[in-house]
Each structure stands twice: as structure tokens, then as C-alpha cells.
C-alpha positions as CSV (number, residue, x, y, z in Angstrom):
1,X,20.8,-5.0,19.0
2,X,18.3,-2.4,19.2
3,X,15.5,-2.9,21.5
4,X,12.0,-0.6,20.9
5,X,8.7,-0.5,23.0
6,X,5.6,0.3,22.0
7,X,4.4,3.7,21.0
8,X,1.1,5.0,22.8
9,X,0.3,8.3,23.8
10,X,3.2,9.7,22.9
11,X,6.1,7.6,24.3
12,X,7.6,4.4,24.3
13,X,5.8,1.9,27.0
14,X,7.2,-1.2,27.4
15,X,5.9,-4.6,26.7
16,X,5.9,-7.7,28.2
17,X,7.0,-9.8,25.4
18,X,9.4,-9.0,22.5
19,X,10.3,-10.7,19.4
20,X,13.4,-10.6,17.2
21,X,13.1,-9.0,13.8
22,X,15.6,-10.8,11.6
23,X,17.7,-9.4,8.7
24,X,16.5,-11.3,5.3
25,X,20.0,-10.5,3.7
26,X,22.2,-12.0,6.9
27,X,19.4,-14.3,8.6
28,X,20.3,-12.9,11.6
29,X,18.2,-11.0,14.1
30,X,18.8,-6.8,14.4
31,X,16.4,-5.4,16.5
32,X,13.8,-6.6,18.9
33,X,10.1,-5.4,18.9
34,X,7.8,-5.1,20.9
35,X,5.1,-8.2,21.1
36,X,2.0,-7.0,22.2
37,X,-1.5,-8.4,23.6
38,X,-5.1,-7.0,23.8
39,X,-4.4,-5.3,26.6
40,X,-1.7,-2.7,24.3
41,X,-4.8,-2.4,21.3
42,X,-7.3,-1.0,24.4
43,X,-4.6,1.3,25.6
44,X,-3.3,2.8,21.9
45,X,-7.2,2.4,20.9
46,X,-8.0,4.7,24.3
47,X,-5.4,7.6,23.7
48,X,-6.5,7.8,20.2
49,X,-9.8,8.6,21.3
50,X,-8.6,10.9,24.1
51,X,-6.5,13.1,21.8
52,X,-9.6,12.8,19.0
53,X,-11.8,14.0,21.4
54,X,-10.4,16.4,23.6
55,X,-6.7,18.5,24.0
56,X,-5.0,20.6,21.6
57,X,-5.8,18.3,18.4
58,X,-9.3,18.3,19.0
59,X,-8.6,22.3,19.3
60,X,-6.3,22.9,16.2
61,X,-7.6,24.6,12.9
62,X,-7.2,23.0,9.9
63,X,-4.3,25.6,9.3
64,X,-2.8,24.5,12.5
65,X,-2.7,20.7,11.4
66,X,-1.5,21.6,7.7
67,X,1.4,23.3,9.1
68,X,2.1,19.8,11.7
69,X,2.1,18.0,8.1
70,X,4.4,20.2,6.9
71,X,7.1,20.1,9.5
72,X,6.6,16.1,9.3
73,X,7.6,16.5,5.8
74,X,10.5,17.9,6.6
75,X,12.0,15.9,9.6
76,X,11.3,13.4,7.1
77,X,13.3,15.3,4.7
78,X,16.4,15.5,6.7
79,X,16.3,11.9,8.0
80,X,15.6,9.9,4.3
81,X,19.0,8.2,4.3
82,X,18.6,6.7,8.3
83,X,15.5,5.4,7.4
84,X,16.0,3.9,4.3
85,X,18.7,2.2,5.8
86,X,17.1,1.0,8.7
87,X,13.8,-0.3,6.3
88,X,16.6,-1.8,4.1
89,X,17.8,-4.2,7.2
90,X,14.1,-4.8,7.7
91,X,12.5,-6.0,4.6
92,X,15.5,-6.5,2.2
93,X,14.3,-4.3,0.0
94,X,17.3,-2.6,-2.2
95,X,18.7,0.8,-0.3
96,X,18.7,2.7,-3.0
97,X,15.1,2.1,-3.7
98,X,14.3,2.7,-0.5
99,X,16.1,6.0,-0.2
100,X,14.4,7.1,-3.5
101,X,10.7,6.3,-1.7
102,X,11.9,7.9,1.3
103,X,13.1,11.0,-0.4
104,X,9.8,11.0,-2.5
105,X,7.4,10.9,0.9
106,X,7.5,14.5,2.2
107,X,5.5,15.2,-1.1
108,X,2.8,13.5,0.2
109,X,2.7,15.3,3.3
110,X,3.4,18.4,1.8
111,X,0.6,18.2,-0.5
112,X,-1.6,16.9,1.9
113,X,-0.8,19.9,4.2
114,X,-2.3,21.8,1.5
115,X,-5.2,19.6,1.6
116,X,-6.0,20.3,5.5
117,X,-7.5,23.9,4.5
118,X,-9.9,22.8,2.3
119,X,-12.4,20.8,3.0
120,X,-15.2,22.9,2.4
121,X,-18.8,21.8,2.7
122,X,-21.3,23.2,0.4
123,X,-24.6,25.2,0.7
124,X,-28.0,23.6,-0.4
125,X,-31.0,25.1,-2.0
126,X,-33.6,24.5,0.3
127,X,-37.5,23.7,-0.3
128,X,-38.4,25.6,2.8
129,X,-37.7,29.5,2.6
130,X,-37.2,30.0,6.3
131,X,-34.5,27.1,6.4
132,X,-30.8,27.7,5.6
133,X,-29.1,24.2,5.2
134,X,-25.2,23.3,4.4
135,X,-22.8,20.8,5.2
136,X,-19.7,20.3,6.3
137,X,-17.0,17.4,6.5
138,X,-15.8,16.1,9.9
139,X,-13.1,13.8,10.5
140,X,-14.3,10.1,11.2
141,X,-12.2,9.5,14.4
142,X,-9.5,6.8,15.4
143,X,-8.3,5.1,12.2
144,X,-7.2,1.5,12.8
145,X,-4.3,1.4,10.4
146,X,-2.6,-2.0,9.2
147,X,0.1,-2.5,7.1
148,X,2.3,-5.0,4.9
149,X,5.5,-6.0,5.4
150,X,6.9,-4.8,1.6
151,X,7.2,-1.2,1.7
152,X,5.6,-0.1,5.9
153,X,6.2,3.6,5.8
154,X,5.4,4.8,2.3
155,X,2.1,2.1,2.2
156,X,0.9,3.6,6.1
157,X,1.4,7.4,4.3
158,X,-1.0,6.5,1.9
159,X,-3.4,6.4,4.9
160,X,-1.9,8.5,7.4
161,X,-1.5,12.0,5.3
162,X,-4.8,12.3,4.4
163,X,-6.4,10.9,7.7
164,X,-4.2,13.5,9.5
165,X,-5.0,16.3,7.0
166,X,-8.7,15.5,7.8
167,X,-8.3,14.9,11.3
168,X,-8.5,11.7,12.5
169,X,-6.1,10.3,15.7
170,X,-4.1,6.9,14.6
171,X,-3.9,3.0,16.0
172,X,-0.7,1.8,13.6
173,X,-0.3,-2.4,13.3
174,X,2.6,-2.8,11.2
175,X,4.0,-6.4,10.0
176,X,5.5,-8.4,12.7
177,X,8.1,-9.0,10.0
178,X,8.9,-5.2,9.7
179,X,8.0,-3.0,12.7
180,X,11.2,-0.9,13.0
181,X,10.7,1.6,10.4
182,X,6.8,2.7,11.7
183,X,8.5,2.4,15.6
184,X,11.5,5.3,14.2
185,X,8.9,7.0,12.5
186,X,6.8,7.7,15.5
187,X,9.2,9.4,16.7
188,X,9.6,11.3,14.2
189,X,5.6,12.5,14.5
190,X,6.4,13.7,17.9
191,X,9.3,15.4,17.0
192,X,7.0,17.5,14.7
193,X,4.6,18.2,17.1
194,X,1.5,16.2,17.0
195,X,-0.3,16.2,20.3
196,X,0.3,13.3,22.3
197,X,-2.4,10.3,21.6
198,X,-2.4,11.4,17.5
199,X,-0.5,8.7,16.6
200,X,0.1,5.3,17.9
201,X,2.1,2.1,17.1
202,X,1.0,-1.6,18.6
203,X,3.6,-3.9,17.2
204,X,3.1,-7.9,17.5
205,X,1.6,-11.2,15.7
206,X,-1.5,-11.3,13.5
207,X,-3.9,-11.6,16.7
208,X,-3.1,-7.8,17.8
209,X,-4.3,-6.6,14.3
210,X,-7.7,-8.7,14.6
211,X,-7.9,-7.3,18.5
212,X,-7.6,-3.8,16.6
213,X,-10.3,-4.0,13.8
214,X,-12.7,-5.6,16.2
215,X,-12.3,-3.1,18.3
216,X,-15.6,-1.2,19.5
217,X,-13.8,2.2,19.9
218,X,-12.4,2.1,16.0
219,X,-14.1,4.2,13.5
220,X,-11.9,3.0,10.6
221,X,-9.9,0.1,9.8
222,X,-7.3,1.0,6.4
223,X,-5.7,-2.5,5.7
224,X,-3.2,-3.4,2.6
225,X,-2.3,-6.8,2.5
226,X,-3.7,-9.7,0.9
227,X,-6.9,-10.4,-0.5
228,X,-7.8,-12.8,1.6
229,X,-6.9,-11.2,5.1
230,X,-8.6,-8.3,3.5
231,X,-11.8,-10.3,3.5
232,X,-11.5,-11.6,7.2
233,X,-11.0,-8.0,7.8
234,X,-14.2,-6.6,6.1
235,X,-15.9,-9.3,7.7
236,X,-14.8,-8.5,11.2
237,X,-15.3,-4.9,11.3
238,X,-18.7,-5.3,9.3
239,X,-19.8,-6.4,12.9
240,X,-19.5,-3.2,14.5
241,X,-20.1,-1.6,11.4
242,X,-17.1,-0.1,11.3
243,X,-15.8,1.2,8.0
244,X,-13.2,-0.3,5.8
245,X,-11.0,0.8,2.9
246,X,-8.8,-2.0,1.6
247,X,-5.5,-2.0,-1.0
248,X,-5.6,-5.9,-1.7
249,X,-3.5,-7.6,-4.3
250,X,-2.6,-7.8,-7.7
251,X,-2.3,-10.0,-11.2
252,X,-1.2,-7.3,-13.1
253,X,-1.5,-7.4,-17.0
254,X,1.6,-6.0,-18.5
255,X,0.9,-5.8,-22.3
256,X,3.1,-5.6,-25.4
257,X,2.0,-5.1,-28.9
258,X,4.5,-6.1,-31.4
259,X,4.6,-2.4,-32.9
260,X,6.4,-1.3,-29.1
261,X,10.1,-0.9,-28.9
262,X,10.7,-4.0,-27.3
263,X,13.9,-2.8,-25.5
264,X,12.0,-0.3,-23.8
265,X,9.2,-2.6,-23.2
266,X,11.8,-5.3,-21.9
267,X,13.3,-3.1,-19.6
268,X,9.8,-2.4,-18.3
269,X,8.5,-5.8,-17.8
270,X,11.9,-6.2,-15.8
271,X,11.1,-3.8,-13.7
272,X,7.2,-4.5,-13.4
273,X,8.5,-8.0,-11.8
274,X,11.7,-8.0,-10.6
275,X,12.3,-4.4,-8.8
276,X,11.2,-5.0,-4.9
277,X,12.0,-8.7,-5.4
278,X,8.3,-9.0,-7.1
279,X,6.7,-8.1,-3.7
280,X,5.2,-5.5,-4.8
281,X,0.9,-5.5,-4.9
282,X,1.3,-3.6,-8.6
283,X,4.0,-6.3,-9.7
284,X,3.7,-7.0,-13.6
285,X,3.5,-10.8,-13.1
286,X,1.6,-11.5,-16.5
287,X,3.2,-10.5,-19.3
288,X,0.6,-10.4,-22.2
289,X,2.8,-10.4,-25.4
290,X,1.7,-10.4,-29.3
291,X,2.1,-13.2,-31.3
292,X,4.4,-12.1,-33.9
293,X,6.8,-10.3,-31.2
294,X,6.6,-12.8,-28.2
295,X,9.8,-14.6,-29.1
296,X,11.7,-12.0,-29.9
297,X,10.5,-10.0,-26.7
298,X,11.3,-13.7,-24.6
299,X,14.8,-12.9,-25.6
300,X,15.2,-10.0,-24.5
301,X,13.9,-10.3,-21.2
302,X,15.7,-13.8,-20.3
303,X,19.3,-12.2,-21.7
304,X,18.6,-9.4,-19.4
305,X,17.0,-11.6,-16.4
306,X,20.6,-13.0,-16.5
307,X,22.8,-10.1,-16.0
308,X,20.4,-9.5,-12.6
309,X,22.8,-8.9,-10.2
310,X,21.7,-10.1,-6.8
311,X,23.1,-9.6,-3.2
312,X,23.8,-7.6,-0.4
313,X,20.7,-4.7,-0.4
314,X,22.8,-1.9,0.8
315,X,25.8,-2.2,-1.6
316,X,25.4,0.0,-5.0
317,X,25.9,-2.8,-7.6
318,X,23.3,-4.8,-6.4
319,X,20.0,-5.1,-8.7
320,X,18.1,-7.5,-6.7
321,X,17.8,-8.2,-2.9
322,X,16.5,-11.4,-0.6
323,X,12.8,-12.0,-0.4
324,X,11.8,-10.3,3.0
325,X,11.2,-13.5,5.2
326,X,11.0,-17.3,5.5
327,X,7.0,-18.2,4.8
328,X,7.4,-15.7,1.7
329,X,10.4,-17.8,0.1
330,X,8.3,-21.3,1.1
331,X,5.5,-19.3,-0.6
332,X,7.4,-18.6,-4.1
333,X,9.2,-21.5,-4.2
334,X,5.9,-23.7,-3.9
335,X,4.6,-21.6,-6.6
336,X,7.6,-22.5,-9.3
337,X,6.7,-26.2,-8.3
338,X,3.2,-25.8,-9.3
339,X,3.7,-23.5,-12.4
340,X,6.3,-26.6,-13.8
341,X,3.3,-29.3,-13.0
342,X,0.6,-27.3,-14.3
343,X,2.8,-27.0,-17.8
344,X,4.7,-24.3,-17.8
345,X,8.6,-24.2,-19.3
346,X,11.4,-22.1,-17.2
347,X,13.0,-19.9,-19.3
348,X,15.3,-18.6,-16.8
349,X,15.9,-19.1,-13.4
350,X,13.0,-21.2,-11.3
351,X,15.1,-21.8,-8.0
352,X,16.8,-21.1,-5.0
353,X,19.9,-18.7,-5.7
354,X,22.7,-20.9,-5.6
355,X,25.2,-19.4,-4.8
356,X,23.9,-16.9,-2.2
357,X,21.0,-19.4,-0.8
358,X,19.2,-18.0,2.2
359,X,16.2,-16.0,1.2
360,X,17.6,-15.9,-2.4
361,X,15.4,-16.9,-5.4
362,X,16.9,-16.0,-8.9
363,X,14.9,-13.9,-10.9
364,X,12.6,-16.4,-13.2
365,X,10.7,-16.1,-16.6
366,X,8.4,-19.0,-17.1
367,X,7.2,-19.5,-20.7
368,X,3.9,-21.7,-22.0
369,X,2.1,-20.2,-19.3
370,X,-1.8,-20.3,-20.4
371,X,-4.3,-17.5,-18.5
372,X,-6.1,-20.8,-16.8
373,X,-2.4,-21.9,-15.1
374,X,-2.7,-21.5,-10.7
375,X,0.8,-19.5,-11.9
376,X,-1.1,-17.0,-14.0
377,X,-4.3,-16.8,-11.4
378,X,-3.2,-16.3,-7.9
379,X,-0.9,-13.5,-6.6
380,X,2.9,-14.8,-5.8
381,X,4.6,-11.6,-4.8
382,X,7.9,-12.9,-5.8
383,X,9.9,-12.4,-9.1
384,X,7.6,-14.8,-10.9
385,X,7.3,-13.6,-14.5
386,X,4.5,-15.4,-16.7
387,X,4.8,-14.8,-20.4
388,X,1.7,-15.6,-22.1
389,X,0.7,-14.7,-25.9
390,X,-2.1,-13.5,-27.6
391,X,-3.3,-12.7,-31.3
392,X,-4.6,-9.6,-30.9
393,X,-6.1,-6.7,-29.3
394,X,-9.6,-8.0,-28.5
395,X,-7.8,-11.5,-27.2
396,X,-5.8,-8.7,-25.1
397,X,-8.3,-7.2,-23.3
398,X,-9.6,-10.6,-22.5
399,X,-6.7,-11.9,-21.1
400,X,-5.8,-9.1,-18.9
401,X,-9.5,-8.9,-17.7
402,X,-9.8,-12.5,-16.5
403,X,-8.7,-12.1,-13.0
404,X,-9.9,-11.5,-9.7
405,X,-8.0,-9.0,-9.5
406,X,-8.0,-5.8,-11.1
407,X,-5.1,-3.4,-8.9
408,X,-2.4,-2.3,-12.2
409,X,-2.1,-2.6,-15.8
410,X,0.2,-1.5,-18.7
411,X,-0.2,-1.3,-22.5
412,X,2.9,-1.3,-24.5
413,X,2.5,0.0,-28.0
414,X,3.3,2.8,-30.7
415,X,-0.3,3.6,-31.5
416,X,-1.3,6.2,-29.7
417,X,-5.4,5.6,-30.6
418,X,-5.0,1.9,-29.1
419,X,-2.9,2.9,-26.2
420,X,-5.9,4.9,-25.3
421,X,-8.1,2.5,-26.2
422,X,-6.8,-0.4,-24.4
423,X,-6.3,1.4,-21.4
424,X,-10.0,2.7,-21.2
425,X,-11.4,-1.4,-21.7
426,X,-8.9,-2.6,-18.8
427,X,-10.5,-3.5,-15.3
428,X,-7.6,-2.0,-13.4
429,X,-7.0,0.6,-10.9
430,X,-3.7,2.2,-12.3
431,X,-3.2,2.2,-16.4
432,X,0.4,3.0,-17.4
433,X,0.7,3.6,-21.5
434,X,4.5,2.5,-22.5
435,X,5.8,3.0,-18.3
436,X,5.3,1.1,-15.0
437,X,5.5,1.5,-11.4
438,X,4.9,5.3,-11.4
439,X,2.6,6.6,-8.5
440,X,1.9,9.9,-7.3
441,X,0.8,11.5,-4.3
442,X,-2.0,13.4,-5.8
443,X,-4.1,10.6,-8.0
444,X,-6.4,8.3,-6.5
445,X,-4.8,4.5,-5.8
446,X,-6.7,1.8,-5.3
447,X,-7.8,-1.2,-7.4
448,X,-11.5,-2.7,-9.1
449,X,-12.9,-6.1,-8.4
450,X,-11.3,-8.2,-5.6
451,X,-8.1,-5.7,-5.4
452,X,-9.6,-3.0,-2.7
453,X,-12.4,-1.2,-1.0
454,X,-11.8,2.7,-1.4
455,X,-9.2,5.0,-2.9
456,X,-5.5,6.3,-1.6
457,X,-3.9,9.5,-2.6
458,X,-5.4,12.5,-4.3
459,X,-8.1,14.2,-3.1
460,X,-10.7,11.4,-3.6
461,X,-8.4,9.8,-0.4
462,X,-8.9,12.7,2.1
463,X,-12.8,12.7,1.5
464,X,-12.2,8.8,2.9
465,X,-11.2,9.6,6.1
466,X,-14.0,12.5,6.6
467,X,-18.3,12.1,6.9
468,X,-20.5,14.9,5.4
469,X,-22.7,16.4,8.2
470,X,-25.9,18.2,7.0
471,X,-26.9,21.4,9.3
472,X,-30.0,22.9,8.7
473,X,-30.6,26.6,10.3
474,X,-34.0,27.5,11.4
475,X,-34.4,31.7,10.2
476,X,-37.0,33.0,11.4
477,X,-36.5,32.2,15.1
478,X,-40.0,31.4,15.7
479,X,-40.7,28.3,17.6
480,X,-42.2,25.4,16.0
481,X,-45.5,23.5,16.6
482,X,-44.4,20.0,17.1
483,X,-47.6,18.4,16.0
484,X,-48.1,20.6,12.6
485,X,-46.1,19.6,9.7
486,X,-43.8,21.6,7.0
């Protein structure tokens, strides 16, 4: 079994406590973690601010730490199969889709790396002839960040390129569910060369991460998770004013006109739901299907739901894997019992694999699902899919606006002028036009209404991590009379 400690400062520190970190496909335990206390956050919290401060980081140029990015990028590079595999036996998640996200991360920190250089401040007119003024951006400090259990690595990058890129030092609380991957990849930092105290990993129960946001000597806190831990967090750090930036969850509108090619579309509401086992914040969960095509479209999707082959993550046949942990399966399966009382109709699936149990649900379609249903309303993150219809475009745009939420959407049609027009009256985030689940590195990420706080990727996600500081030169050398004005 392999055993980890905690990473501050630059190495591994042991813990006190440990806690086994089961495989969801075997339901045995594979590696034990670290379980830390208070004591740990103060420690990580205090070497972050050391390195921030002072020593070589505190030193580098903004070259300097583009070029660290780089060299990350490419240990990552070399190393995408290990850790696939190794956040494979974590989470559950399919290998293949995990080597594919893997093998797609050194484009963030290579364009991020590119980013470092560039944050230029700007010069302002000034009102007073014998002031010059400009500004400048400054990195905020020690970034508290705190991340899900789904996808660790590639939803901590989201935070951790830019906030490097800027400058900020790094407190990581990953899932107690899935700590090994951000554990292998902090070695991987110090491989590249980042000063001691840059980056640091605290690994335990939900306590740590509250000890962490609370935490007086945090100047960020970057959560994804749920919405309503997001809340408790915004809360929390609101007492120290700290700042926040939050990717919450999702209801995502998937919606198909009858004029789509509904094999295309089919295959893309499949993989809205059911790729990552549905636990995925952008999963397509509502499907929002016209009229006139939704039994045809039903069809489709149930024939194919079928053929979903589920099993072991790592072999190559295998289309769907285990839901991640044990609360998550009570979670979904509690949710198909409420879906079938509110009203809706199982079209496929609705239960416990049978022949594979464990952590297995089948793949399920539930039809008759109204917009009002609990199904339909609150976030799942299983492979739930709700088909609901509607008459037409306006009714659309209702539909797919009466959430909470408002992370991803898609639009599903032939007609290029309402593709456009659709996607500019949805309250979402992310619009894909005839696609789903496509995300890049270099556009902004984040979600309206009660889906997040802030932006991640793109440029808008580096100015996030960095304060504008205005400087204004006195020219004419001449000292001032404190007690006249101008």
C-alpha cells in the first residue's frame, strides 16, 4: 500500500494520523494519506508566507517564474500516463479519460507561462502636472486552494497556473476522498524547481479545509465544490475579509431543436451526462428537447444508454466507471427514489448495477420529468438524465433559465441565427452550439447566478490572483506644505 505524508515547505512531513483512500472500482483501500489537524494548516499556511515574502520566489522576475511554469509543463508531459493511472485508482474516473486530461494540462501551464511576462500596469493622465501616476499588478499572496474529489489535478490547475504565473505561494486542501494525485503532483513542483514553501499540500477531513479559509494569514481562498459548501465558505472567509473565487455546481440545460441531427445530438447528450459517471459540475443533466422530436430523440438515447459498457476504469472497453465513493452512491440512489415519487417514468436504468454492484449505478434516462421536479432542480452529480419537452424557442429559454444555477449550457440546432440567438439569452457560464464538454485553457470558466464567484482560465483568471496598486510620482522634487491643499 502506498503511504504519503504531508507536503510543506518543500518535503514530505509526517502526520500523526492517516486515513485509507479506497479504490471505488475494487472497494478496497490503496494508499494511505495523511490526516491532518490545525496544527498542519498553521504550518503549510506559515511557509507559504515565508516563501511569498522572502527567498528566491519573492526574488524571481516574472521571466524567471514563466520559465518554472514551463518546466512543470513538461515533467507533466513526461509523467501523464503514471498519473492518470494513479487518479484512475482514486476517483474511478475512466483511464483513458484521465490520460486525455492529463495529457491536455501542460497547455495550461504553458500558456500561463506566457502569461507571467505580462502583466503590465498602465499609465494615467493626471490632473496635477507635477504628478506622474501608474499602476501596477502585484500578486495577492498565499492562496488557500480547495478542491473536489471528481477531477483534483486538472480542477487545482485551473487555480494554481495563473496564481503561480502572477505570483502567489500555495495552501492545497484536496478531497479526503482523493488526495494521492495533488500528493504525486507536489512532487512534481519540486522537481521543476519552485522554491521551497511555493506550494503546499494539507490532506485530511472537511475540518482542515474550514481551519484553512479561516485562516488569518490567507489572502485567497479558490474553492470548487458544491454550492452550498461554497456558501459556508464565503461566509467564513468574509470574516477576515479574505477574498473568494468559487466554481459551484451545475443544472446544465442541454437543448435540442427538432431541426438538429439527432444522432449527433444523442451522442452529445450521452456524453453531457454519462462521461465522468455524471460527476462532472458542467454535466448535461436536463435535457430540453422539442416537442415534435422528443420521442424520437428518447429513442435514441435509451438504445444507446444500453449498449453503455460499465466496469473496470483502467481496461480499454470500458465506457463507464464506479461512482467515486460511498455518500456519492447513497446520494444518487436517493435521488432516483425521489425523481420516481415526484412523477417521473424510468426510461432506462434507475438502479444499482446488478451485476457489478459496488459503487455501480447503471446509466439512467428518466422521462415525464417537469422543470418544477426536486430531479430537475437540485444538482445530483451522477448519471441522472432528465428529459423534459418544450414547444418552442421562447418556452426554451425559459426552461433552461429557471435554475439556481447557471454553470453550462448547449443549443442543439441547424439554424445558425437561433443557435446564436439562444446562446446569447442563456444565463450560463459556458454556451456550446451543437458540442459539449469542450474547455480550454485560454477562455474564462466560471458560472452566473448561484454557480461561482470569479472566473478560471484565460486571462480574465490571472488578473484574479493579482491587486492593481496605484503609484503616484511627485516631479518636481520640491517638498510639500502639509497644511496647503492641491
Amino acid at each position: 500500500m502506498h503511504e504519503y505524508g504531508l507536503f510543506i515547505g518543500g518535503r514530505d512531513v509526517p502526520c500523526a494520523r492517516s486515513m485509507e483512500s479506497l479504490n471505488p472500482y475494487t472497494g478496497r483501500p490503496w494508499a494511505l494519506v495523511p490526516d491532518g489537524e490545525e496544527a498542519d494548516v498553521d504550518r503549510a499556511v506559515a511557509a507559504a508566507r515565508a516563501a511569498f515574502d522572502g527567498g528566491p520566489w519573492a526574488e524571481m522576475t516574472q521571466s524567471q517564474r514563466g520559465a518554472l511554469l514551463r518546466r512543470l509543463g513538461d515533467i507533466i508531459r513526461r509523467d501523464a500516463a503514471e498519473l492518470a493511472r494513479i487518479e484512475s485508482t482514486d476517483n474511478g474516473k475512466l483511464y483513458r479519460e484521465m490520460l486525455g486530461q492529463w495529457q491536455y494540462l501542460p497547455e495550461y501551464y504553458y500558456y500561463f507561462a506566457g502569461l507571467a511576462d505580462k502583466l503590465q500596469g498602465d499609465t494615467v493622465p493626471s490632473d496635477r502636472p507635477n504628478f506622474f501616476i501608474y499602476t501596477r499588478r502585484e500578486p495577492l499572496g498565499v492562496i488557500a486552494a480547495i478542491t473536489p474529489w471528481n477531477s483534483p489535478v486538472l480542477l487545482l490547475t485551473f487555480k494554481l497556473a495563473p496564481g503561480l504565473a502572477a505570483g502567489c505561494t500555495f495552501v492545497v486542501k484536496p478531497s479526503e476522498h482523493t488526495s494521492v494525485s495533488t500528493l504525486e503532483f507536489a512532487r512534481r513542483v519540486k522537481e521543476a524547481g519552485f522554491p521551497d514553501g511555493v506550494f503546499n499540500v494539507v490532506t485530511g477531513q472537511g475540518a482542515l479545509g474550514a481551519a484553512l479559509v479561516k485562516h488569518p494569514g490567507v489572502d485567497k481562498v479558490a474553492f470548487t465544490g458544491a454550492t452550498e459548501t461554497g456558501k459556508v465558505i464565503a461566509a467564513s472567509a468574509a470574516r477576515n475579509l479574505t477574498r473568494v473565487s468559487l466554481e459551484l455546481g451545475g443544472k446544465s440545460p442541454n437543448i435540442v431543436f427538432a431541426d438538429a441531427d439527432l444522432d449527433v445530438a444523442a451522442n452529445g447528450a450521452i456524453a453531457g451526462i454519462f462521461g465522468a459517471t455524471g460527476q462532472t459540475c458542467m454535466a448535461g443533466s436536463r435535457l430540453l428537447v422539442e416537442e415534435s422530436a422528443h420521442d424520437a430523440l428518447l429513442e435514441k438515447i435509451v438504445e444507446r444508454s444500453k449498449a453503455i459498457r460499465l466496469g473496470d476504469p483502467m481496461a480499454d472497453d470500458t465506457e463507464m466507471g464506479p461512482v467515486s465513493n460511498q455518500p456519492q452512491m447513497n446520494k444518487v440512489l436517493e435521488y432516483l427514489e425521489v425523481a420516481v415519487q415526484d412523477g417521473a417514468r424510468i426510461a432506462y436504468g434507475g438502479r444499482q448495477d446488478p451485476t457489478l454492484g459496488g459503487l455501480f449505478v447503471q446509466p439512467t434516462v428518466l422521462s415525464g420529468v417537469t422543470n418544477d421536479m426536486r430531479i430537475a432542480r437540485e444538482e445530483v452529480f451522477g448519471p441522472i438524465l432528465s428529459v423534459i419537452p418544450f414547444r418552442d424557442e421562447a418556452e426554451a429559454v425559459t426552461i433552461a433559465n429557471d435554475t439556481r444555477f447557471g454553470l453550462a449550457a448547449a443549443v442543439w440546432t441547424q439554424n445558425v441565427h437561433r443557435a446564436h440567438r439562444v446562446a446569447h439569452k442563456l444565463r450560463a457560464g459556458t454556451v456550446w452550439i451543437n458540442a459539449y464538454r469542450v474547455v480550454s485553457y485560454a477562455t474564462p470558466f466560471g458560472g452566473y447566478k448561484e454557480s461561482g464567484i470569479g472566473r478560471e482560465n484565460g486571462i480574465d483568471s490571472i488578473r484574479e490572483y493579482t491587486e492593481t496598486k496605484s503609484v503616484y510620482v511627485e516631479l518636481s522634487g520640491r517638498p510639500r506644505d502639509p497644511f496647503k491643499l492641491g
